[in-house]
Chimera marker file (.cmm) of the C-alpha trace (Angstrom):
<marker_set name="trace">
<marker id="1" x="183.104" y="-16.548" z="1.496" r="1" g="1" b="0" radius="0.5"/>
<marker id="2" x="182.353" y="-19.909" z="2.398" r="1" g="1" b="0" radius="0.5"/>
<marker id="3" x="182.360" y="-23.143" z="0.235" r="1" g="1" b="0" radius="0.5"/>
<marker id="4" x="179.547" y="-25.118" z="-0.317" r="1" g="1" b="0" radius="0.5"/>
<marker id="5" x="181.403" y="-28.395" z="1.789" r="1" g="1" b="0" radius="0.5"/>
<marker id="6" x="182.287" y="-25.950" z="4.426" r="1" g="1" b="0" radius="0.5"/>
<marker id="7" x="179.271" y="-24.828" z="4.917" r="1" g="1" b="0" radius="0.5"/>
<marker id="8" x="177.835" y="-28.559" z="5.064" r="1" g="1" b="0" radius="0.5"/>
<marker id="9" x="180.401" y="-29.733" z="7.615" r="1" g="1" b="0" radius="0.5"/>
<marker id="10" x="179.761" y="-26.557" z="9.971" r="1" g="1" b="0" radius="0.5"/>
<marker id="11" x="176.014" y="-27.724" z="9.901" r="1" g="1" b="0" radius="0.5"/>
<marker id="12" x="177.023" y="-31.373" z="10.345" r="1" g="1" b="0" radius="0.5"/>
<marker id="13" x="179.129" y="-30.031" z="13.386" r="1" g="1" b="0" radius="0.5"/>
<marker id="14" x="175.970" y="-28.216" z="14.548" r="1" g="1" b="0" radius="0.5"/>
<marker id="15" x="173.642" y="-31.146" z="14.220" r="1" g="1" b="0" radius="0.5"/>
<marker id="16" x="175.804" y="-33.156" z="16.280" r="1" g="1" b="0" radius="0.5"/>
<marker id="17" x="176.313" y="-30.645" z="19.115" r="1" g="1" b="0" radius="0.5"/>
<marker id="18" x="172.682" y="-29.631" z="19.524" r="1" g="1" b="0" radius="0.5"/>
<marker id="19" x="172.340" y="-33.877" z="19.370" r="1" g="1" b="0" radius="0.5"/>
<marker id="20" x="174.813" y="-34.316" z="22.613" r="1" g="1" b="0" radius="0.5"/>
<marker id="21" x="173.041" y="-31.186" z="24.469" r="1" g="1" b="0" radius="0.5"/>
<marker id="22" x="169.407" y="-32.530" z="23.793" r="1" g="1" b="0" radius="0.5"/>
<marker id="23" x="170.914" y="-36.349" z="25.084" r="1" g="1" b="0" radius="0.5"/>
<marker id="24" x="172.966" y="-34.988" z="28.036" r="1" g="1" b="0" radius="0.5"/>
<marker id="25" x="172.359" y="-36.278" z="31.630" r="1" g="1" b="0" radius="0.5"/>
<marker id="26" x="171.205" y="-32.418" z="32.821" r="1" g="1" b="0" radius="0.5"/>
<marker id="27" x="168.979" y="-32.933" z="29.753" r="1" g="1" b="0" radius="0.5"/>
<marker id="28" x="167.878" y="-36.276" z="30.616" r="1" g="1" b="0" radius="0.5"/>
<marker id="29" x="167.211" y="-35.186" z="33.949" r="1" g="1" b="0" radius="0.5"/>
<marker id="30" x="165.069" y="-32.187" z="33.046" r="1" g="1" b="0" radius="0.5"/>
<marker id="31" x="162.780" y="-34.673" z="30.782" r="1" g="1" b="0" radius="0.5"/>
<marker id="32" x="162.001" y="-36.741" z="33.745" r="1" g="1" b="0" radius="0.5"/>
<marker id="33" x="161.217" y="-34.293" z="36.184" r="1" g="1" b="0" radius="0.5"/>
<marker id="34" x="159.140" y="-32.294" z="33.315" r="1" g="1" b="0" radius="0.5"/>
<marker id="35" x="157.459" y="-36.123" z="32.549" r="1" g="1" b="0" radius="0.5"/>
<marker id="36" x="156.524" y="-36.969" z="36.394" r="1" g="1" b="0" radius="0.5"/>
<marker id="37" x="155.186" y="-33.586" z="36.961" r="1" g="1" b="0" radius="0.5"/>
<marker id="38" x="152.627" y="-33.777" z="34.175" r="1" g="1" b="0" radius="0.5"/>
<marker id="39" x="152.108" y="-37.074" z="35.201" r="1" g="1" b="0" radius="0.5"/>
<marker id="40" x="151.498" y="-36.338" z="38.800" r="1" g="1" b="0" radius="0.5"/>
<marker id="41" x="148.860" y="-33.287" z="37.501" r="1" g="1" b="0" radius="0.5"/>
<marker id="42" x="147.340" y="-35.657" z="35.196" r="1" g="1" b="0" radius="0.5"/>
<marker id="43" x="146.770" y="-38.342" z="38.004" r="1" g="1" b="0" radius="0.5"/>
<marker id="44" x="145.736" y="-35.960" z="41.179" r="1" g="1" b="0" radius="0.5"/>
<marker id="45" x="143.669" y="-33.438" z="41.901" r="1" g="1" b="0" radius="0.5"/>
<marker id="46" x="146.037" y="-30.736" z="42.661" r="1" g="1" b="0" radius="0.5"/>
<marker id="47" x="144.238" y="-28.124" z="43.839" r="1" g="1" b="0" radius="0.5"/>
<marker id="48" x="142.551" y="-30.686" z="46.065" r="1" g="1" b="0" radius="0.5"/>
<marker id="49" x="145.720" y="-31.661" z="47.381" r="1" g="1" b="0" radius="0.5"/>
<marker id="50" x="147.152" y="-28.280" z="48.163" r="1" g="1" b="0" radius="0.5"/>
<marker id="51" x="143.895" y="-27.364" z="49.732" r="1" g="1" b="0" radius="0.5"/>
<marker id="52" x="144.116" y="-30.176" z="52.229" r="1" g="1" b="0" radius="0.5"/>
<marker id="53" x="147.899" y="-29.505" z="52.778" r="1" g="1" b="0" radius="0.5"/>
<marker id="54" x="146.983" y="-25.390" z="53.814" r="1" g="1" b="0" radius="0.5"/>
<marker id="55" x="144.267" y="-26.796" z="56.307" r="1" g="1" b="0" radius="0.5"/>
<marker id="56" x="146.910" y="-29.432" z="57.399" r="1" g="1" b="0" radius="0.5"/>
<marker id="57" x="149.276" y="-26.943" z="57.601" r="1" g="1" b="0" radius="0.5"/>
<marker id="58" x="148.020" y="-25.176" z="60.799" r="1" g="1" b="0" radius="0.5"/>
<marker id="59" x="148.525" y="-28.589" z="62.845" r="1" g="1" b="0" radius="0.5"/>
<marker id="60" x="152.185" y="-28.029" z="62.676" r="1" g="1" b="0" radius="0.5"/>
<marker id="61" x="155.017" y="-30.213" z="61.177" r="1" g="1" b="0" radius="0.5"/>
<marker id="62" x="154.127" y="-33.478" z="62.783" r="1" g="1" b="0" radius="0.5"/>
<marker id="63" x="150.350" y="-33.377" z="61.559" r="1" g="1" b="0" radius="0.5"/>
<marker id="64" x="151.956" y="-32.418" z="57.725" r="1" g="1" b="0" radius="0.5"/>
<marker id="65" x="154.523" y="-35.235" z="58.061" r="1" g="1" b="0" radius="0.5"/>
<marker id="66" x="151.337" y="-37.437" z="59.065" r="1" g="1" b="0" radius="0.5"/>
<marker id="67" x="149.322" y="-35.733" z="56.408" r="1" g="1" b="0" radius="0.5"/>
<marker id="68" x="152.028" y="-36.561" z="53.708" r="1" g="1" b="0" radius="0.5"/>
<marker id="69" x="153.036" y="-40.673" z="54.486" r="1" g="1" b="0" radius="0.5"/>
<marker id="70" x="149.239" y="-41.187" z="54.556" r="1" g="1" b="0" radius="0.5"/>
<marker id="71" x="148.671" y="-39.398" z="51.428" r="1" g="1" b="0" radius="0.5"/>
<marker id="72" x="151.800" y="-41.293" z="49.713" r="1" g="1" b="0" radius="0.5"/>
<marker id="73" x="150.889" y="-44.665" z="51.425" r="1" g="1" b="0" radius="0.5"/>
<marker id="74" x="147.081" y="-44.509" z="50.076" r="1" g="1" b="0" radius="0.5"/>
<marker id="75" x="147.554" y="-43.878" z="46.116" r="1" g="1" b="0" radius="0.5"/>
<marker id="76" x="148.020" y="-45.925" z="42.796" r="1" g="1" b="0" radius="0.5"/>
<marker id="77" x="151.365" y="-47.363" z="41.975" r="1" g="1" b="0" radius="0.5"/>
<marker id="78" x="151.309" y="-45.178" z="39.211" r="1" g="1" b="0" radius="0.5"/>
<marker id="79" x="151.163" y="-41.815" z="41.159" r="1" g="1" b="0" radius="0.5"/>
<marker id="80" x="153.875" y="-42.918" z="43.474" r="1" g="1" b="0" radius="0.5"/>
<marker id="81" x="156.307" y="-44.178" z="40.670" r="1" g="1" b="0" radius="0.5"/>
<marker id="82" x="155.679" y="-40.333" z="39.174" r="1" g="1" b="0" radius="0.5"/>
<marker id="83" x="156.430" y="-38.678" z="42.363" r="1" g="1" b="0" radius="0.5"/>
<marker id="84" x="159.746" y="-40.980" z="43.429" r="1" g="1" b="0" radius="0.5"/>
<marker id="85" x="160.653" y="-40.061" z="39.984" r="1" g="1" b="0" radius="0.5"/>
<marker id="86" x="160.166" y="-36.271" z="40.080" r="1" g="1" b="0" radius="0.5"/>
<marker id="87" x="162.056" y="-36.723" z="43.574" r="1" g="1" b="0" radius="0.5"/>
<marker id="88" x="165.093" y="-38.193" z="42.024" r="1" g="1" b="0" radius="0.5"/>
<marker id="89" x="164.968" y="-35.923" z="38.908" r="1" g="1" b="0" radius="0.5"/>
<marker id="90" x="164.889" y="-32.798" z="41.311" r="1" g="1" b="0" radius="0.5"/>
<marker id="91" x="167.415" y="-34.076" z="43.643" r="1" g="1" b="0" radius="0.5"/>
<marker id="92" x="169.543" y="-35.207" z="40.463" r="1" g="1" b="0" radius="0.5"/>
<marker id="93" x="169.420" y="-31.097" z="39.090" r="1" g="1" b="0" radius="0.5"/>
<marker id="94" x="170.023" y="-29.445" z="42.580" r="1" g="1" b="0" radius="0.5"/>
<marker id="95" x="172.998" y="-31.808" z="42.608" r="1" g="1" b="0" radius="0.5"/>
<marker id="96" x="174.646" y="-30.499" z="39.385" r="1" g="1" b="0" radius="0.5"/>
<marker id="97" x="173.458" y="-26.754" z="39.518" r="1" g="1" b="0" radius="0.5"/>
<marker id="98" x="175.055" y="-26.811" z="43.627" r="1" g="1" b="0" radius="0.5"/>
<marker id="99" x="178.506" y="-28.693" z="41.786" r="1" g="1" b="0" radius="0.5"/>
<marker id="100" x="178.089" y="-25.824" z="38.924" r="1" g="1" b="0" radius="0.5"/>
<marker id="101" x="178.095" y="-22.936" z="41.507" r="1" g="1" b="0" radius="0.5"/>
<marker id="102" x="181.790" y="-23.824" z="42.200" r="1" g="1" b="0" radius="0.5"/>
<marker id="103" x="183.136" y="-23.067" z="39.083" r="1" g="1" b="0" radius="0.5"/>
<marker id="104" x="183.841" y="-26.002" z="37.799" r="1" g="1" b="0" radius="0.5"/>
<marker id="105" x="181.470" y="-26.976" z="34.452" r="1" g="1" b="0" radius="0.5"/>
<marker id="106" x="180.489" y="-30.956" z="35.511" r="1" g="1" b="0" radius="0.5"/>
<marker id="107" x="177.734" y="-31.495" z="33.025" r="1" g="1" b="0" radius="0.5"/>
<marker id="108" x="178.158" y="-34.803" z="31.229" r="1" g="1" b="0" radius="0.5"/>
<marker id="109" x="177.473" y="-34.880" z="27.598" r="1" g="1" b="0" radius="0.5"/>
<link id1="1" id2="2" r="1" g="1" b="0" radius="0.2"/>
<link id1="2" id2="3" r="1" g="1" b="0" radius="0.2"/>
<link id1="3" id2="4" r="1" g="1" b="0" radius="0.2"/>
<link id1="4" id2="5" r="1" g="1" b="0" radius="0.2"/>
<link id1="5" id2="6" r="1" g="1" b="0" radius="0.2"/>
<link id1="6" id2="7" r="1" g="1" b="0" radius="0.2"/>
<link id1="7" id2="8" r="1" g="1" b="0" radius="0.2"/>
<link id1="8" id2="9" r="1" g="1" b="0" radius="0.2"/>
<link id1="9" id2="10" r="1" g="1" b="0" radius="0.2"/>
<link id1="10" id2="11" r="1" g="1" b="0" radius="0.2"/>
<link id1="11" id2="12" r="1" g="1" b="0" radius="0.2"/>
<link id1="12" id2="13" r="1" g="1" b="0" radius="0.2"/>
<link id1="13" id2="14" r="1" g="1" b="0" radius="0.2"/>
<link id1="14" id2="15" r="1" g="1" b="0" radius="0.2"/>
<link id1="15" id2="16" r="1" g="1" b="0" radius="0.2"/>
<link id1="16" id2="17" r="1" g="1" b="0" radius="0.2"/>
<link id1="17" id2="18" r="1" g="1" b="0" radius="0.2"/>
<link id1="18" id2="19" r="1" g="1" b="0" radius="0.2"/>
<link id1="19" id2="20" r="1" g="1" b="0" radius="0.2"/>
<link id1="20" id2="21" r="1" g="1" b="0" radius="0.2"/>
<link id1="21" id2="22" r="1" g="1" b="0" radius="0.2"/>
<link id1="22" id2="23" r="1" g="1" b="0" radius="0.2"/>
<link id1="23" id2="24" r="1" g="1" b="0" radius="0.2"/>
<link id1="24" id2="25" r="1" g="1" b="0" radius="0.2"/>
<link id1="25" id2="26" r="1" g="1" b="0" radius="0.2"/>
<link id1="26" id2="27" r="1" g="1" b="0" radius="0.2"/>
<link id1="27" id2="28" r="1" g="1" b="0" radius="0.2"/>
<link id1="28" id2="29" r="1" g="1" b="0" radius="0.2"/>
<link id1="29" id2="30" r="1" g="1" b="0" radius="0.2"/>
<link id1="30" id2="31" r="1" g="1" b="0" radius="0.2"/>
<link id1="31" id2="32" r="1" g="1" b="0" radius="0.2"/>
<link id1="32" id2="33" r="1" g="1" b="0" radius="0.2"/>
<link id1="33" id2="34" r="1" g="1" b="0" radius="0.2"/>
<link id1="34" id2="35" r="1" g="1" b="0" radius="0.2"/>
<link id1="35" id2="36" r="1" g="1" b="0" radius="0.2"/>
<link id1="36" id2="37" r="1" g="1" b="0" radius="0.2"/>
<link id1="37" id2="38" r="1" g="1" b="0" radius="0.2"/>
<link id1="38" id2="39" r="1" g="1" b="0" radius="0.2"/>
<link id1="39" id2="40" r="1" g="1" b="0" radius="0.2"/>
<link id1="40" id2="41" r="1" g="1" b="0" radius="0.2"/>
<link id1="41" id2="42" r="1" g="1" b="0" radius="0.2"/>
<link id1="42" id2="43" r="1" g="1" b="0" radius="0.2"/>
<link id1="43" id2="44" r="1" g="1" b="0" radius="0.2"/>
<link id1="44" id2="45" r="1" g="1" b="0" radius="0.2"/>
<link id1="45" id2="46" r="1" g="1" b="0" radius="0.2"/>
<link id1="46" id2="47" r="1" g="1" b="0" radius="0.2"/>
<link id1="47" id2="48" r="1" g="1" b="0" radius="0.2"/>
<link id1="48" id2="49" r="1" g="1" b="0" radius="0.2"/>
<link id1="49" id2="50" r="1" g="1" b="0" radius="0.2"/>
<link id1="50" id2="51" r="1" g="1" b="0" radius="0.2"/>
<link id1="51" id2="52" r="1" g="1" b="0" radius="0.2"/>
<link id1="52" id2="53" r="1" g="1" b="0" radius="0.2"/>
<link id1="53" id2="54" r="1" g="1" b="0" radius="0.2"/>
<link id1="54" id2="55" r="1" g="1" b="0" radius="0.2"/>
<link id1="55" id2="56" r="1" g="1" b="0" radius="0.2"/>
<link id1="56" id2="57" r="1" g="1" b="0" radius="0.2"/>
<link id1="57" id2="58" r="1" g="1" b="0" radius="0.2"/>
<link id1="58" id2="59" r="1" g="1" b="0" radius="0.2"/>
<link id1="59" id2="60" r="1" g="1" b="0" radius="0.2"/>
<link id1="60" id2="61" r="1" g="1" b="0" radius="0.2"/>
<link id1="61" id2="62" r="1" g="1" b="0" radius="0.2"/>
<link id1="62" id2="63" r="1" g="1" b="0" radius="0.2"/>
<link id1="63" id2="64" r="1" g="1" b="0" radius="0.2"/>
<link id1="64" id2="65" r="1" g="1" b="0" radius="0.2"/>
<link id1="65" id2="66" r="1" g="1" b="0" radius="0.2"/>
<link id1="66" id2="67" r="1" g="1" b="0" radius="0.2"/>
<link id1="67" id2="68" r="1" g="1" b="0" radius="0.2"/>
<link id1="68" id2="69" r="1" g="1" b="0" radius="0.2"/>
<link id1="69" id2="70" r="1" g="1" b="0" radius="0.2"/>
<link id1="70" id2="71" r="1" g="1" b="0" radius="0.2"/>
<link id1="71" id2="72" r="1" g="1" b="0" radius="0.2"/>
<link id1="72" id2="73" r="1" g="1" b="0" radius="0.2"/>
<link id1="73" id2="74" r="1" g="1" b="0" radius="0.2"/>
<link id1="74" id2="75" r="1" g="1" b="0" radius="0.2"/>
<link id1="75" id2="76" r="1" g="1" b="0" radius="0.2"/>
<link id1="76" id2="77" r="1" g="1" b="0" radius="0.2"/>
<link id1="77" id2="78" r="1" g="1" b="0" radius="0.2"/>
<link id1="78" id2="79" r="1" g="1" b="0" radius="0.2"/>
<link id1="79" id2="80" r="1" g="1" b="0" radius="0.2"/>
<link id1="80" id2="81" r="1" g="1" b="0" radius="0.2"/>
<link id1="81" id2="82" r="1" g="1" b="0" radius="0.2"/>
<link id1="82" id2="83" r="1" g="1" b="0" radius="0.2"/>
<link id1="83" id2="84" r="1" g="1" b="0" radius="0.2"/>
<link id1="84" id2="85" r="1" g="1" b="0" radius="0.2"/>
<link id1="85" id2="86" r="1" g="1" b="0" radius="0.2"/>
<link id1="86" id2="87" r="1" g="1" b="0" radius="0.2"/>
<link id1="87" id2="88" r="1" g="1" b="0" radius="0.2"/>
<link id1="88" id2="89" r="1" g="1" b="0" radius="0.2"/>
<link id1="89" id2="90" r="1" g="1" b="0" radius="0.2"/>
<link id1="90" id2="91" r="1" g="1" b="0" radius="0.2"/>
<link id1="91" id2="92" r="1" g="1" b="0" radius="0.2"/>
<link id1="92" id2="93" r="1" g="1" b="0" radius="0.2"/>
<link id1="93" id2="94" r="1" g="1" b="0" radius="0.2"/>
<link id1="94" id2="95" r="1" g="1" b="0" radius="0.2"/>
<link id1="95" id2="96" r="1" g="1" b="0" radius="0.2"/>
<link id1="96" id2="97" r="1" g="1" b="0" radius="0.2"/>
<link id1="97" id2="98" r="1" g="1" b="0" radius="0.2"/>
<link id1="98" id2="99" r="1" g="1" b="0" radius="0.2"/>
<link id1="99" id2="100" r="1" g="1" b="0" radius="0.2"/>
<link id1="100" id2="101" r="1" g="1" b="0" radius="0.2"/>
<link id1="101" id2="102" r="1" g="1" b="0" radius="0.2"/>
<link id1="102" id2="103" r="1" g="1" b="0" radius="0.2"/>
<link id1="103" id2="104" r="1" g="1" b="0" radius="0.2"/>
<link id1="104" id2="105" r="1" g="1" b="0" radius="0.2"/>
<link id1="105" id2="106" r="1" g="1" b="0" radius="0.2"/>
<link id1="106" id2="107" r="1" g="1" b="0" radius="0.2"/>
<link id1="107" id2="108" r="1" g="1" b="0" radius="0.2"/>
<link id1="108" id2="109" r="1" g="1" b="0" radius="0.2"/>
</marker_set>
């Protein structure tokens, strides 16, 4: 049976690792991405988008390439800040899960 201080440190100890998981960089990461995709829905159309994108589509990858820097070049600010940002965030996770795959655990807390 446990004391009562015991039992308060273990749930201190808790506290604190839940606290460095929630703050980690993988966590971090995930936030940002999760952010600048639901501020990318709230600021486009999407199913607009993806509709013009699947009738671009058929002109080949030069004509999506086009279809994309024009799209990009011709918003708010605000929209491209979200989607550089979801770029990065994405880039940022691929990065650690492809340096997890090894073996190695690399996740800063």
């Amino acid at each position: 049976m446990q004391s009562r201080i015991e039992e308060q440190v273990m749930a201190s100890v808790a506290v604190i690792h839940a606290g460095r998981l929630l703050k980690s960089r993988v966590a971090l990461e995930c936030y940002a991405l999760f952010g600048a995709v639901l501020a990318l829905w709230q600021f486009t159309w999407v199913h607009k988008v993806l509709a013009n994108f699947s009738i671009v589509e058929r002109g080949g990858i030069g004509s999506m390439l086009n279809y994309v820097s024009y799209a990009f070049l011709h918003t708010h600010m605000a929209t491209q800040l979200a989607l550089v940002v979801a770029a990065i965030a994405a880039l940022a996770l691929i990065v650690d899960t492809i340096r997890n795959l090894g073996g190695r655990r690399t996740f800063a807390y």
